[in-house]
Each structure stands twice: as structure tokens, then as C-alpha cells.
C-alpha atoms as a printed R data frame, in Angstrom:
    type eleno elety resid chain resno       x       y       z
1   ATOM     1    CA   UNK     A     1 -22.418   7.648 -15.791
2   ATOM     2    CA   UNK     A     2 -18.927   9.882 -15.985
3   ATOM     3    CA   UNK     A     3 -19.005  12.665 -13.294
4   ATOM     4    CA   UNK     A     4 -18.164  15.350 -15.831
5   ATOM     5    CA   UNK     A     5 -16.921  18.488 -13.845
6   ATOM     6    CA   UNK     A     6 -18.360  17.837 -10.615
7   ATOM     7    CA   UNK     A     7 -16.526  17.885  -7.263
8   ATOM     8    CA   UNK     A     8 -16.085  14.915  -5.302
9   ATOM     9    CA   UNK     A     9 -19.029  16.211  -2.907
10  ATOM    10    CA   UNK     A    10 -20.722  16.724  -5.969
11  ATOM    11    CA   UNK     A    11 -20.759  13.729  -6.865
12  ATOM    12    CA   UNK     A    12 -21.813  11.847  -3.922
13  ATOM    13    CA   UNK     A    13 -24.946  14.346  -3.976
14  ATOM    14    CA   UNK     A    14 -25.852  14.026  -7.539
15  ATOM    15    CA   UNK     A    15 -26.056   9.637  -7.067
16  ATOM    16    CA   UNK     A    16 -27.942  10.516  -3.544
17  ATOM    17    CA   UNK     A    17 -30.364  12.712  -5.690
18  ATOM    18    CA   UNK     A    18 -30.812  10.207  -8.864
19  ATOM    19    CA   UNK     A    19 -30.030   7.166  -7.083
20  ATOM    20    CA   UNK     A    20 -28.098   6.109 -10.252
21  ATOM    21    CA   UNK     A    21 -24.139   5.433 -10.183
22  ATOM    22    CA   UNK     A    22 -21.424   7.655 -11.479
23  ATOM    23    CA   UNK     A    23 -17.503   7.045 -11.963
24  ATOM    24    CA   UNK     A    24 -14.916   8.678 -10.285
25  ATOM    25    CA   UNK     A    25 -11.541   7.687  -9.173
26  ATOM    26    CA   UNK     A    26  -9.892   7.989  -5.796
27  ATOM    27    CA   UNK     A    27  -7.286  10.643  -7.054
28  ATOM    28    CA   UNK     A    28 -10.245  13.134  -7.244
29  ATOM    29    CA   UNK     A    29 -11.260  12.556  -3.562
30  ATOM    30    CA   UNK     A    30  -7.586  13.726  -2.446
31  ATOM    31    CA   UNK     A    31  -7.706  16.535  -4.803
32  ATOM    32    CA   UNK     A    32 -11.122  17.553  -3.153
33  ATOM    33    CA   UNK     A    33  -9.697  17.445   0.398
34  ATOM    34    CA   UNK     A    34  -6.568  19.053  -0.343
35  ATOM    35    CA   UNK     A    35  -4.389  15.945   0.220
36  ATOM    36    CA   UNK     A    36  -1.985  13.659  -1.358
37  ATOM    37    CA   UNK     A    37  -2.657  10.455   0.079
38  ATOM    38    CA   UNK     A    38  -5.103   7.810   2.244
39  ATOM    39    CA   UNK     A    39  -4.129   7.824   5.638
40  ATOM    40    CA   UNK     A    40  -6.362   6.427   7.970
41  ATOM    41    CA   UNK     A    41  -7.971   9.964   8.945
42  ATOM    42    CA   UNK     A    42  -8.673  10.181   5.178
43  ATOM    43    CA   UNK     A    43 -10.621   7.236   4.535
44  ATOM    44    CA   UNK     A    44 -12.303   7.935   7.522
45  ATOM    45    CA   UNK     A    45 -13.398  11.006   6.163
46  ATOM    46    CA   UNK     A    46 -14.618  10.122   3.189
47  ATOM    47    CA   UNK     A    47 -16.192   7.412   4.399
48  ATOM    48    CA   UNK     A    48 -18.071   9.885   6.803
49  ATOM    49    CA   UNK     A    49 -18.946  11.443   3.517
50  ATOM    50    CA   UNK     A    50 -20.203   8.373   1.838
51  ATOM    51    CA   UNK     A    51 -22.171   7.999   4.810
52  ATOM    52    CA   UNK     A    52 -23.767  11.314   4.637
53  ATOM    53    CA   UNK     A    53 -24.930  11.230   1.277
54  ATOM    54    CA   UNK     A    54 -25.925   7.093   1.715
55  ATOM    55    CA   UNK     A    55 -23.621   6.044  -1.058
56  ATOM    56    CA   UNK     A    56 -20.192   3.302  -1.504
57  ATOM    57    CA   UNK     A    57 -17.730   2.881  -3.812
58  ATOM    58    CA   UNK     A    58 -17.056  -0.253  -5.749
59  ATOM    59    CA   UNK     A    59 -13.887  -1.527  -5.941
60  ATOM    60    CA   UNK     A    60 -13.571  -0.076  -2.131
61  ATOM    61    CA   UNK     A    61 -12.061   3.923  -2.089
62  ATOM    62    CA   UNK     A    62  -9.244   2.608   0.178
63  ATOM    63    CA   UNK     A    63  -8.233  -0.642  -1.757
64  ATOM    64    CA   UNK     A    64  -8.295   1.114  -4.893
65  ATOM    65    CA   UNK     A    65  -5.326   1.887  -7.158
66  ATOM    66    CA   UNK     A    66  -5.254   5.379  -6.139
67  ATOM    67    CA   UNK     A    67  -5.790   6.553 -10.008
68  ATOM    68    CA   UNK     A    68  -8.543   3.618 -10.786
69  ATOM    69    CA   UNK     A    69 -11.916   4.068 -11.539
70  ATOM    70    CA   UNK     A    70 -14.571   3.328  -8.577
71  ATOM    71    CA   UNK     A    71 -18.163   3.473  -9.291
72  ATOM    72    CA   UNK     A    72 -19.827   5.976  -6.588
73  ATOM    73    CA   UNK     A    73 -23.282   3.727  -5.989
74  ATOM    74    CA   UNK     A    74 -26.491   4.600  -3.704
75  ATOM    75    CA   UNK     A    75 -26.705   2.846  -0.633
76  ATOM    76    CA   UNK     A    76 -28.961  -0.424  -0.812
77  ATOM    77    CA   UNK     A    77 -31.576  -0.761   1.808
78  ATOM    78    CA   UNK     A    78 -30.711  -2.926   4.441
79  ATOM    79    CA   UNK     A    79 -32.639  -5.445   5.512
80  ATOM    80    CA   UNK     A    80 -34.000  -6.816   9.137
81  ATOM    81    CA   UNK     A    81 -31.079  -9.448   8.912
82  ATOM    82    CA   UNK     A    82 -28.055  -7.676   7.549
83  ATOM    83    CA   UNK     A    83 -25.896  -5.306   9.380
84  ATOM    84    CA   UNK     A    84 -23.650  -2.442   8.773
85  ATOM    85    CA   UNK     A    85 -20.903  -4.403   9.312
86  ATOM    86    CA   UNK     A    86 -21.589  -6.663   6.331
87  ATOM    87    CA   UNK     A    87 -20.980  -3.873   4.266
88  ATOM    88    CA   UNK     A    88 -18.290  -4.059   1.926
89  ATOM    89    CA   UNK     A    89 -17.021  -0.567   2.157
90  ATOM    90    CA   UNK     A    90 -16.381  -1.194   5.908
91  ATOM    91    CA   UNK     A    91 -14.139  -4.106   5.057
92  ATOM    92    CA   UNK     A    92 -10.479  -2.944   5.782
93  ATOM    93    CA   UNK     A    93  -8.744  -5.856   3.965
94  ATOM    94    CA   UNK     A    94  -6.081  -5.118   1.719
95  ATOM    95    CA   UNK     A    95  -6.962  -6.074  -1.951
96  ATOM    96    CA   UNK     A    96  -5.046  -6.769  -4.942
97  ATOM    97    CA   UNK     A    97  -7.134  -3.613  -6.471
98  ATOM    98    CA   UNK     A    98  -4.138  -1.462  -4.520
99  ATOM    99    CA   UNK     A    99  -1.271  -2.464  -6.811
100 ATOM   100    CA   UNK     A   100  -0.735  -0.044  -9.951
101 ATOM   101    CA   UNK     A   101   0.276  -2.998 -11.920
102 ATOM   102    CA   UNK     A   102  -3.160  -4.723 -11.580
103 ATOM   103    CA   UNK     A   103  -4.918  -1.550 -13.205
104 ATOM   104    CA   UNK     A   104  -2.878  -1.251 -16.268
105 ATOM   105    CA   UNK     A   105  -6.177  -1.196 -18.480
106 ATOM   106    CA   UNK     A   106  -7.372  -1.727 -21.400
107 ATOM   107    CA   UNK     A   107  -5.746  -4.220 -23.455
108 ATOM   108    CA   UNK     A   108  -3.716  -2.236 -26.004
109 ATOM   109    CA   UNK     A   109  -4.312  -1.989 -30.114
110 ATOM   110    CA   UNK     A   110  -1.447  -3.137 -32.360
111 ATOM   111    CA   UNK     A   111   1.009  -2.932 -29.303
112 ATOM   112    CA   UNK     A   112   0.794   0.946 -28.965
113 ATOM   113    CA   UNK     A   113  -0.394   3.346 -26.418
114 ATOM   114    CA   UNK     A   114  -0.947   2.601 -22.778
115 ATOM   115    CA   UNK     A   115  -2.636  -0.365 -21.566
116 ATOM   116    CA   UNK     A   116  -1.971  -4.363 -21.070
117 ATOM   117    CA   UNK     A   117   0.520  -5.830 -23.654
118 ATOM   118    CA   UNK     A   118  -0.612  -9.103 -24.903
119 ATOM   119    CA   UNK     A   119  -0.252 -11.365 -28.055
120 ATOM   120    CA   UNK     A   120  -2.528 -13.803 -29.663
121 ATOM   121    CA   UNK     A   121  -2.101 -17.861 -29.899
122 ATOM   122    CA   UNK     A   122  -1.363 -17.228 -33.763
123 ATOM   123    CA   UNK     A   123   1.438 -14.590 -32.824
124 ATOM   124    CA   UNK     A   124   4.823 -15.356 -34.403
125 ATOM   125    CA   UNK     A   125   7.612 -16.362 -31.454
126 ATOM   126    CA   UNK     A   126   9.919 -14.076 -33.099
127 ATOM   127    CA   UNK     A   127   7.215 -10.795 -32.653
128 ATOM   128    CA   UNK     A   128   7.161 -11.861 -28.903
129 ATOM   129    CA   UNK     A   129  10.247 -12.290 -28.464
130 ATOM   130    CA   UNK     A   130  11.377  -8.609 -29.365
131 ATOM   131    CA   UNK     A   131   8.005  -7.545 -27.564
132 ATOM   132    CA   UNK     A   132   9.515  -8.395 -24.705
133 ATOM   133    CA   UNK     A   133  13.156  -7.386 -25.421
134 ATOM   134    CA   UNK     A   134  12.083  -3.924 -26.216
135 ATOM   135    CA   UNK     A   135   9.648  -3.494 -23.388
136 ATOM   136    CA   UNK     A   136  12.055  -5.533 -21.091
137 ATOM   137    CA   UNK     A   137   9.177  -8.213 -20.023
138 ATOM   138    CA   UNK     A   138   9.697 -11.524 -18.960
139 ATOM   139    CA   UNK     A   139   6.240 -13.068 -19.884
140 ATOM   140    CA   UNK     A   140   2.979 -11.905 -22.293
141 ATOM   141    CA   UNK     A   141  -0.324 -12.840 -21.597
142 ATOM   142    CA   UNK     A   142  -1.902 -14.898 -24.636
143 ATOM   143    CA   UNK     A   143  -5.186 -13.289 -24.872
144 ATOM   144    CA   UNK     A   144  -8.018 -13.711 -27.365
145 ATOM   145    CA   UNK     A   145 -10.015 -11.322 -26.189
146 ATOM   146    CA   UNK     A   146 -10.784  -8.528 -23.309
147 ATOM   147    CA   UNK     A   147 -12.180 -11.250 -21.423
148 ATOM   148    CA   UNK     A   148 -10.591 -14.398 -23.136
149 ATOM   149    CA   UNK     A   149  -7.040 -15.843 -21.737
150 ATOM   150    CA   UNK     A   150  -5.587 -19.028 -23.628
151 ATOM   151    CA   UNK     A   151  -2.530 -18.688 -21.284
152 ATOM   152    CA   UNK     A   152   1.089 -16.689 -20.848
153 ATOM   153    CA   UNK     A   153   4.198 -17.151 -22.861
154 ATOM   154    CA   UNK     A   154   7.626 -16.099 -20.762
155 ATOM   155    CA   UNK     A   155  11.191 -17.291 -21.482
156 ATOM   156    CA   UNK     A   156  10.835 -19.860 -19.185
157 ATOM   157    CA   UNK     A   157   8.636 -21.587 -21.278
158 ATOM   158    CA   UNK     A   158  10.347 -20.622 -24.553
159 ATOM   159    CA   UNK     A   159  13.560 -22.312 -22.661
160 ATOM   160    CA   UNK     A   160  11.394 -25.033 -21.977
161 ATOM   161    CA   UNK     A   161   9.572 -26.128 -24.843
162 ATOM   162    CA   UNK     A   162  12.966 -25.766 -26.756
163 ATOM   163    CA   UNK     A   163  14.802 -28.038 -24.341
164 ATOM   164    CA   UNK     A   164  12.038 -30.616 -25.131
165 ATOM   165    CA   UNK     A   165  12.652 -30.029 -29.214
166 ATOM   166    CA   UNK     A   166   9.376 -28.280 -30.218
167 ATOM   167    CA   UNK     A   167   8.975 -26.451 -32.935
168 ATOM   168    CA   UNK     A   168   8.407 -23.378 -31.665
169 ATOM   169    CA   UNK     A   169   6.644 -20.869 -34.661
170 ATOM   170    CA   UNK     A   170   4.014 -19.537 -31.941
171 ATOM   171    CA   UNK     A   171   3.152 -18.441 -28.879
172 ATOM   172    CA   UNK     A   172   0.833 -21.136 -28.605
173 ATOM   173    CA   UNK     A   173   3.689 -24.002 -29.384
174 ATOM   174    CA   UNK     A   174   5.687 -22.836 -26.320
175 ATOM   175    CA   UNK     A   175   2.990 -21.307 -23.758
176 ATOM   176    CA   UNK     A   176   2.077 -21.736 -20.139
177 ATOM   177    CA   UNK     A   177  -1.636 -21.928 -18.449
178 ATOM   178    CA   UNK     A   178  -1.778 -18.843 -15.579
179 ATOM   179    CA   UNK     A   179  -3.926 -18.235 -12.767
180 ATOM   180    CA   UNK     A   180  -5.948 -15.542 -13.346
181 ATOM   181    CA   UNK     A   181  -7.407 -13.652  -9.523
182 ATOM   182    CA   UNK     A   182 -10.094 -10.960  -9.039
183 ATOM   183    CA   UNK     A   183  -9.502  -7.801  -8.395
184 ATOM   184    CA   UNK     A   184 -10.666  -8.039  -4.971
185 ATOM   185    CA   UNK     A   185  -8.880 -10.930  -3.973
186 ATOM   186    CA   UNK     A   186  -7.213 -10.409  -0.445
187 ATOM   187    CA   UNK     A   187  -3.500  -9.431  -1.199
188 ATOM   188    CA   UNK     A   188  -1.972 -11.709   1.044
189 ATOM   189    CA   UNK     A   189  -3.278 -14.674  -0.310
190 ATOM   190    CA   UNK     A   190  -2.870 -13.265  -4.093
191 ATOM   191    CA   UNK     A   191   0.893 -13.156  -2.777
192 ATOM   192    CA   UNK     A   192   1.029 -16.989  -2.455
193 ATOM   193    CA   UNK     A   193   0.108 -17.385  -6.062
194 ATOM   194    CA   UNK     A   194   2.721 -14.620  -7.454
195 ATOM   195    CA   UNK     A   195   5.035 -16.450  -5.342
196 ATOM   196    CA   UNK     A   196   4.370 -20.276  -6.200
197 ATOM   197    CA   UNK     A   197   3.648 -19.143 -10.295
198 ATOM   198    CA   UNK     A   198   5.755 -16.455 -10.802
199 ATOM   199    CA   UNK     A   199   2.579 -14.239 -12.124
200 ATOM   200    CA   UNK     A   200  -1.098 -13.657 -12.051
201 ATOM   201    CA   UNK     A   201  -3.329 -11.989 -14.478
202 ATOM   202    CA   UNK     A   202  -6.218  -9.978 -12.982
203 ATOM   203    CA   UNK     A   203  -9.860  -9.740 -13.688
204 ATOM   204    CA   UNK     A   204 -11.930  -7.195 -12.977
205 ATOM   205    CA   UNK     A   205 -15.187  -6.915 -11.910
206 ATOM   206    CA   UNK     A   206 -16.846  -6.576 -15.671
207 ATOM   207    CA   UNK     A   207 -14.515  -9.994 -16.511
208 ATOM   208    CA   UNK     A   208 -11.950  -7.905 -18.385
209 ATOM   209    CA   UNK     A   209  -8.597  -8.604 -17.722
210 ATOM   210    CA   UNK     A   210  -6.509  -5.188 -16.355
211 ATOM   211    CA   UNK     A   211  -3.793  -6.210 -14.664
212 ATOM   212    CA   UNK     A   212  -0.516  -8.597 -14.957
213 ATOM   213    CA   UNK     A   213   1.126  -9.149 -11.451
214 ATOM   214    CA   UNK     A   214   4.301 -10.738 -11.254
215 ATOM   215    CA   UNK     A   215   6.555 -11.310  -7.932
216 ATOM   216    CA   UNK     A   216   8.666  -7.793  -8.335
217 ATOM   217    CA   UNK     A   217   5.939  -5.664  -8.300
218 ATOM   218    CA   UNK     A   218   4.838  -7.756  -5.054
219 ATOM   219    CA   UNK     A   219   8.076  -7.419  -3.774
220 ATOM   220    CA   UNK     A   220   7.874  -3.383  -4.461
221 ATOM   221    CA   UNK     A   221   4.453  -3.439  -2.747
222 ATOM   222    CA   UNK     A   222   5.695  -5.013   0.405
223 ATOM   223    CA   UNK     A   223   9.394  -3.622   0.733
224 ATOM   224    CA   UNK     A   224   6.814   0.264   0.491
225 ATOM   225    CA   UNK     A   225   5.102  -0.749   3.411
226 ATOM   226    CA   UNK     A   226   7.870  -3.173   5.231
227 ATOM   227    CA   UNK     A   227  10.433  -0.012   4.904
228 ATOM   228    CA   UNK     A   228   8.565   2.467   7.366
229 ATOM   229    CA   UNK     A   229   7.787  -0.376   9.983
230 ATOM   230    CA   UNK     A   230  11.193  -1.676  10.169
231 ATOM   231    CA   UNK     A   231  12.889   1.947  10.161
232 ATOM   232    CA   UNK     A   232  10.007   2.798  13.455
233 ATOM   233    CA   UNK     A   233  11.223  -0.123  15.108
234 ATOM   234    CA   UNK     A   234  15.255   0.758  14.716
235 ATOM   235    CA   UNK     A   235  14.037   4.531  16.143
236 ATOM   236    CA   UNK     A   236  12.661   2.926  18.836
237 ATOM   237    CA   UNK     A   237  15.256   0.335  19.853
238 ATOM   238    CA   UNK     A   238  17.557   3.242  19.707
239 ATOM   239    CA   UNK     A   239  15.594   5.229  21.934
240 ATOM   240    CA   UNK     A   240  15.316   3.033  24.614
241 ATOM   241    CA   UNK     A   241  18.740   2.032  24.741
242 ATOM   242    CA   UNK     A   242  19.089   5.742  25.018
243 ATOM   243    CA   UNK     A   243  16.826   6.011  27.674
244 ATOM   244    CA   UNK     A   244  17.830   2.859  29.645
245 ATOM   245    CA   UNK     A   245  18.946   2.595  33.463
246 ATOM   246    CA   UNK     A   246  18.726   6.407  33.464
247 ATOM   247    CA   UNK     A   247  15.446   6.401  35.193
248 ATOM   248    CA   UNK     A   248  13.614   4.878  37.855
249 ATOM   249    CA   UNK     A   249  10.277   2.976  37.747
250 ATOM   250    CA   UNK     A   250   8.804   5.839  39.524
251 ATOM   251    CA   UNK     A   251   9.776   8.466  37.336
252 ATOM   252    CA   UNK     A   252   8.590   5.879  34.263
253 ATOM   253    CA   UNK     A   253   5.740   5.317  35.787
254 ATOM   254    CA   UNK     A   254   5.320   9.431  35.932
255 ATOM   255    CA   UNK     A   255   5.471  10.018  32.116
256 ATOM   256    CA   UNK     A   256   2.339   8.052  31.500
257 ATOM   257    CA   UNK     A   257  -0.629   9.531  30.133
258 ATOM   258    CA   UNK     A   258  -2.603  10.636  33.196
259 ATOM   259    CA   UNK     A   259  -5.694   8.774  31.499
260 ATOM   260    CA   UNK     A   260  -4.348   5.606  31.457
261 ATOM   261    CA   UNK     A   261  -3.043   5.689  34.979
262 ATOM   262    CA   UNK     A   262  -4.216   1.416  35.361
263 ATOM   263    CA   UNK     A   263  -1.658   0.783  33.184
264 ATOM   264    CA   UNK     A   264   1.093  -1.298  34.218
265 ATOM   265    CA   UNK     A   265   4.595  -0.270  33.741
266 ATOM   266    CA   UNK     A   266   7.241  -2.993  34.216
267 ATOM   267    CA   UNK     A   267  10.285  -1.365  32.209
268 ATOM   268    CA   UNK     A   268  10.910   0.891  29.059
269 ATOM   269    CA   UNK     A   269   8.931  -1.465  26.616
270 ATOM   270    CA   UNK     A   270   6.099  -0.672  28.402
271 ATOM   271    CA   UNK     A   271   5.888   2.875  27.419
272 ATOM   272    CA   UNK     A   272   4.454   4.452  23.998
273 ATOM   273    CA   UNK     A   273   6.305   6.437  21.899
274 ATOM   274    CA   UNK     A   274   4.578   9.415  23.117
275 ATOM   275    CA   UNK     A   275   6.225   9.012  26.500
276 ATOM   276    CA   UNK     A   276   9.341   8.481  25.434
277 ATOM   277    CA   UNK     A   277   8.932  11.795  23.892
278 ATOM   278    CA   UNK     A   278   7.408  13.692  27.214
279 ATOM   279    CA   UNK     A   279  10.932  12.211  29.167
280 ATOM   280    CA   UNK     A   280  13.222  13.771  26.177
281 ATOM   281    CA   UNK     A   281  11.425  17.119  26.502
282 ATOM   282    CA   UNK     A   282  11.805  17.298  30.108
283 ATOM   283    CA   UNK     A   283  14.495  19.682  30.994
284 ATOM   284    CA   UNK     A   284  15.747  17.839  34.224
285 ATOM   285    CA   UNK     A   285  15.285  14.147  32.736
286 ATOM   286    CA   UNK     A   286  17.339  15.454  29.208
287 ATOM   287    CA   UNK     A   287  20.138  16.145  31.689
288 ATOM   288    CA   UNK     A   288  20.428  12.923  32.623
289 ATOM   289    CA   UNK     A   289  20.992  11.431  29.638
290 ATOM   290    CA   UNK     A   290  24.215  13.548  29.316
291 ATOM   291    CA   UNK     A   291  23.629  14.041  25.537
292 ATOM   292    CA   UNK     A   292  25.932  16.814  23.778
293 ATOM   293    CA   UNK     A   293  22.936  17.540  21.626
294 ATOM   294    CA   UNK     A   294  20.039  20.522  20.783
295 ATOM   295    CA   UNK     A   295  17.215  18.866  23.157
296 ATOM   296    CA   UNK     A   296  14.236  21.170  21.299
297 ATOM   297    CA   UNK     A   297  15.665  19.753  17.768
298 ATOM   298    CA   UNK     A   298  15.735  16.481  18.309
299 ATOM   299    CA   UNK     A   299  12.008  16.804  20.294
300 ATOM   300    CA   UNK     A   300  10.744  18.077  16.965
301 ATOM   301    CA   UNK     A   301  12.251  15.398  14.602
302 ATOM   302    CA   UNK     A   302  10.512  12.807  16.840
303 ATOM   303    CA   UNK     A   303   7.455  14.478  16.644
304 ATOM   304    CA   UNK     A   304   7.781  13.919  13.181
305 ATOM   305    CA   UNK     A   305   8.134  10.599  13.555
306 ATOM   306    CA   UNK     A   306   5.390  10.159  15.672
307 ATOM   307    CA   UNK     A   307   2.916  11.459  13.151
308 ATOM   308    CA   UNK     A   308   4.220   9.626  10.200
309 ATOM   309    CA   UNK     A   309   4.438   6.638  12.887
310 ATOM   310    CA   UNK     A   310   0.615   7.060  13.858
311 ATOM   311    CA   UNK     A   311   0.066   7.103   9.731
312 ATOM   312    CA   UNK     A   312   2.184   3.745   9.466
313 ATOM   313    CA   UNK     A   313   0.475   1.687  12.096
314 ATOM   314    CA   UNK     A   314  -2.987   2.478  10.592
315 ATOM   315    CA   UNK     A   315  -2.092   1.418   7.313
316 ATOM   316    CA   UNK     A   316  -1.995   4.159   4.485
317 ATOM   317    CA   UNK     A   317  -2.592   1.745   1.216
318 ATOM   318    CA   UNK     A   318  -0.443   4.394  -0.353
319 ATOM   319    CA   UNK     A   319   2.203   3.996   1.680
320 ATOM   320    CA   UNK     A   320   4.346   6.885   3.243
321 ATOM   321    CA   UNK     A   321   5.503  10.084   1.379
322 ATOM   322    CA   UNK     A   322   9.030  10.449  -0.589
323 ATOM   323    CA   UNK     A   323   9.554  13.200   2.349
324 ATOM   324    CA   UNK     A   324   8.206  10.955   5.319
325 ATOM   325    CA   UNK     A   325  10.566   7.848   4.305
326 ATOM   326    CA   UNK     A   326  13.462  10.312   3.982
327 ATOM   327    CA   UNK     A   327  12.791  11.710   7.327
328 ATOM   328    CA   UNK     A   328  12.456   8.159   9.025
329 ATOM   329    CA   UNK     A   329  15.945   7.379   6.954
330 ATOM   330    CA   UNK     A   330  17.747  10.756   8.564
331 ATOM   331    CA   UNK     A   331  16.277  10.055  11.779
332 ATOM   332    CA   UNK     A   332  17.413   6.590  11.993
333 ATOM   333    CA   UNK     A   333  21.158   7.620  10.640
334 ATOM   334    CA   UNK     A   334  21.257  10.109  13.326
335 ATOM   335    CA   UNK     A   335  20.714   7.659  16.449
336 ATOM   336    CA   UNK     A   336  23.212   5.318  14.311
337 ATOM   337    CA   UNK     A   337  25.794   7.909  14.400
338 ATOM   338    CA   UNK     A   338  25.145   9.618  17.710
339 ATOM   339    CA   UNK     A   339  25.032   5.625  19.766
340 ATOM   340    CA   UNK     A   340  28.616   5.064  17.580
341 ATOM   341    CA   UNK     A   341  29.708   7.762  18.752
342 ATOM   342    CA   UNK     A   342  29.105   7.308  22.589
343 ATOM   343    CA   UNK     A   343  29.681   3.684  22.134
344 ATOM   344    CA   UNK     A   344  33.464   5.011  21.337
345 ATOM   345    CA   UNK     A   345  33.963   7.450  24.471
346 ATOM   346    CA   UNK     A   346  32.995   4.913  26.418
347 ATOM   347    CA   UNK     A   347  35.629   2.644  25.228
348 ATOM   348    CA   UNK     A   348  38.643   5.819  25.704
């Protein structure tokens, strides 16, 4: 059942109240709670809300392509033997569901509108060929059907069925078998098949085919979330070189949360980010550093940081803002530029 005009609450009441499923899409959740995207504090709301109203989403809300379709379902009963923690919706692996290019939909009519390009085994060569000139694609899945795949033509098996002197008048003279992966299938070990073949098709749930994944757009999926972690750990080398043999163990040892107080401490390393934070915005310890710099600026832009660094470590299957990558960027520049420059005074 569509969910018409209802809210995203609304929803989740209405297949509470009928116990029959409706469709959604994970988009509408973020519009309900005023957000843009699924950090970890959002998916743990809304999975407080499924909760609430005893319902799940199938594919998963937070391994969904954020504009998807996930099918809002009423809890089932559990039984003596099963526990919560069986439940699929609790199940924080990474899916193959996340990537936009496995949700490019319904297979499309005559080659217009939106939706997966494909060609037929009786499909002249030369009409695939300038398919995939004018849409720029390297391959075309050979489909007979929604549901049917009799394989994938590319130009590296155009190249290679010519090199062997076929007559090529087809797709299906010069084609390659694919590997075709669920939806759901982990997508770490989906990345070993784009890797080893090149490209995957991808079936949903229903046995339709929505998706075509090919190594760039796994390389675009990783460098998104590889980016943020990498930029962190530059801040954070920077910070402690910043920060080292200005201090004692003692006064390390000082900065610690008072909550953790069994916590050892053997050098910098062994500090959070958070602390390294508290010793900048200390007056007297920011004097020792013997920085020509605004000490309440730079405390702010690493509060930043921290936040979007908090987001990062948690995993947000949408990855970090345009603004929040930008921000990590300028942050890390500014270290760069401010440990060139003392690096040069010291050698004057």
C-alpha cells in the first residue's frame, strides 16, 4: 500500500493500526525530522520510532539508498527461541542497497526516461554501440525481461569476440555472462566481485533487476567514506605534534575526563580528541604552545571537527555533508600551513 499524504509518524501508526504494510522511502523520514542525512543519532531515532509503533523496514532504513523505496511492515511475533537481536533491522551491516547506482529502477521503455538501460540478445551491435557512446557506458546488461538476464555486452567483449573473428551482428554474438548479487548482499564482499568482474547487476527483493554496479561507482562509494577518516587522522597527527613535549604526564594525565579517571595515560596517543581540545582551551597550557594564533577560533573549528568526527566514526551511510568535508579540508590546510610555517622559523 502507497502512504499517500501521511507523515512518516503517520505512517508507522497507520501499519501498527491495520497491521498491513505501506511504502515509503527513507528521504521522507529526514524530511519528517527536519534533517538531511543518517547519522548514527538518526537511525537511532527512528529506530526508537519503529520500535514504538512495533514495525521494520525492509530493505533496512539505514542500508537503504536514501531515495529507495522500503516497505514499513508490522512487527512479527517473536517466538520463545528467537531474540531481538536476530532481527534484521538491528543488523548494522553495510549493504549494497546503499549505493544510488544499485536503485536505478525500472528497466526503461524504448531507451527513454529514467531507469536501467538494457538491450535484448536480438539487439543490433551497431544500436549498442551508440547506446553506449551517447550515454558514455562501458557495458549493457542483455536482459529479456524485468527478471530475465542472458548476460552483459561491454567493449571488452566487443574487442574480444572481434579479435577471435566473429561475426558480430548482435549483442548476443559478442556478450559476456555477469554475476548478478542481491540487494542485501554485504558491501564488502559485493566489492570483491565489482573488483574481480568489473560489474554486477543487482536483484532486488521481488527478483527484478534495479541496479548495475561497476568498480567506479565502488570506488566513489569508498573514496565518500575513506575521505573524512583519512582527513580526521591528518587533524590529529597534526595536533599532537602540536601538542608534543609541551606537557608533562601529570598535566596529561589532568585533562582526562574525570569519569574515566582508571584510564591509563602513557603519552599523547592516549588521549581522545576531546582532551586534546580541553588542553587548547586552557589559557595557561595555550601559552605554552607559543602559537601566534586566535586560541577561541581555532577551539571552535575543532569543535567542529569533533562533531562531524563523532558522525564519521559511527558510520553515516550517507556519508558527510558538502559543508562538513569542506570544513575537515580547511581545517586540515590550516595545520599544513601553520606546522610549515613554524617548521621554517625554526630553521632561521
Amino acid at each position: 500500500m502507497e502512504s499517500t499524504n501521511l507523515s512518516f509518524e503517520g505512517i508507522l501508526a497507520e501499519v501498527q493500526k491495520n497491521q498491513k504494510s505501506m511504502t515509503t522511502s527513507p528521504h521522507v523520514a529526514l524530511d519528517y525530522l527536519n534533517v538531511s542525512r543518517r547519522g548514527w543519532r538518526v537511525i537511532e531515532r527512528v529506530n526508537k520510532l519503529f520500535d514504538q509503533y512495533e514495525v521494520f523496514s525492509e530493505p533496512n532504513f539505514s542500508n537503504a539508498w536514501l531515495y529507495s523505496s522500503i516497505e514499513i511492515k508490522p512487527k512479527p511475533k517473536l517466538s520463545a527461541n528467537k531474540t531481538m537481536n536476530e532481527q534484521e533491522e538491528l543488523d548494522p551491516t553495510p549493504r549494497l542497497s546503499l549505493l544510488k547506482a544499485a536503485n536505478i529502477g525500472t528497466i526503461r521503455e524504448n531507451h527513454q526516461g529514467t531507469g536501467l538501460l538494457t538491450v535484448k540478445k536480438e539487439t543490433k551491435l551497431s544500436e549498442a554501440i551508440t547506446l553506449m557512446l551517447m550515454h558514455d557506458y562501458s557495458q549493457l546488461p542483455i536482459l529479456s525481461g524485468i527478471r530475465d538476464v542472458d548476460g552483459i555486452i561491454s567493449w571488452k567483449s566487443i574487442g574480444r569476440a572481434l579479435s577471435l573473428g566473429k561475426g558480430c551482428l548482435t549483442v548476443n554474438d559478442c556478450k559476456d555472462e555477469v554475476v548478478i548479487l542481491n540487494y542485501d548482499e554485504p558491501l564488502f564482499n559485493a566489492v570483491k566481485f565489482v573488483l574481480d568482474k568489473e560489474v554486477v547487476l543487482v536483484r532486488q527483493k521481488d527478483k527484478t533487476i534495479s541496479g548495475i554496479v561497476t568498480s567506479t561507482d565502488i570506488g566513489e562509494q569508498f573514496i565518500s567514506l575513506a575521505e573524512p577518516f583519512l582527513i580526521i587522522e591528518q587533524i590529529e597527527n597534526h595536533i599532537r605534534r602540536m601538542l608534543d613535549g609541551k606537557f608533562t604526564l601529570d598535566e596529561l594525565r589532568k585533562s582526562i575526563d574525570p569519569s574515566d579517571k582508571s584510564r591509563e595515560i602513557k603519552n599523547l596517543s592516549d588521549l581522545t580528541f576531546g582532551e586534546y581540545i580541553k588542553i587548547i582551551e586552557n589559557p595557561e597550557k595555550f601559552e605554552k604552545l607559543k602559537l601566534k594564533i586566535d586560541r577561541i577560533v581555532i577551539i571552535k573549528q575543532l569543535e567542529e571537527v569533533r562533531k562531524i568526527r563523532n558522525d564519521v566514526m559511527h558510520f553515516d551511510p550517507d556519508g558527510i555533508t558538502p559543508q562538513g568535508l569542506e570544513l575537515l579540508r580547511q581545517t586540515v590546510n590550516f595545520f599544513h600551513t601553520l606546522s610549515s610555517t613554524l617548521k621554517q622559523k625554526q630553521q632561521q
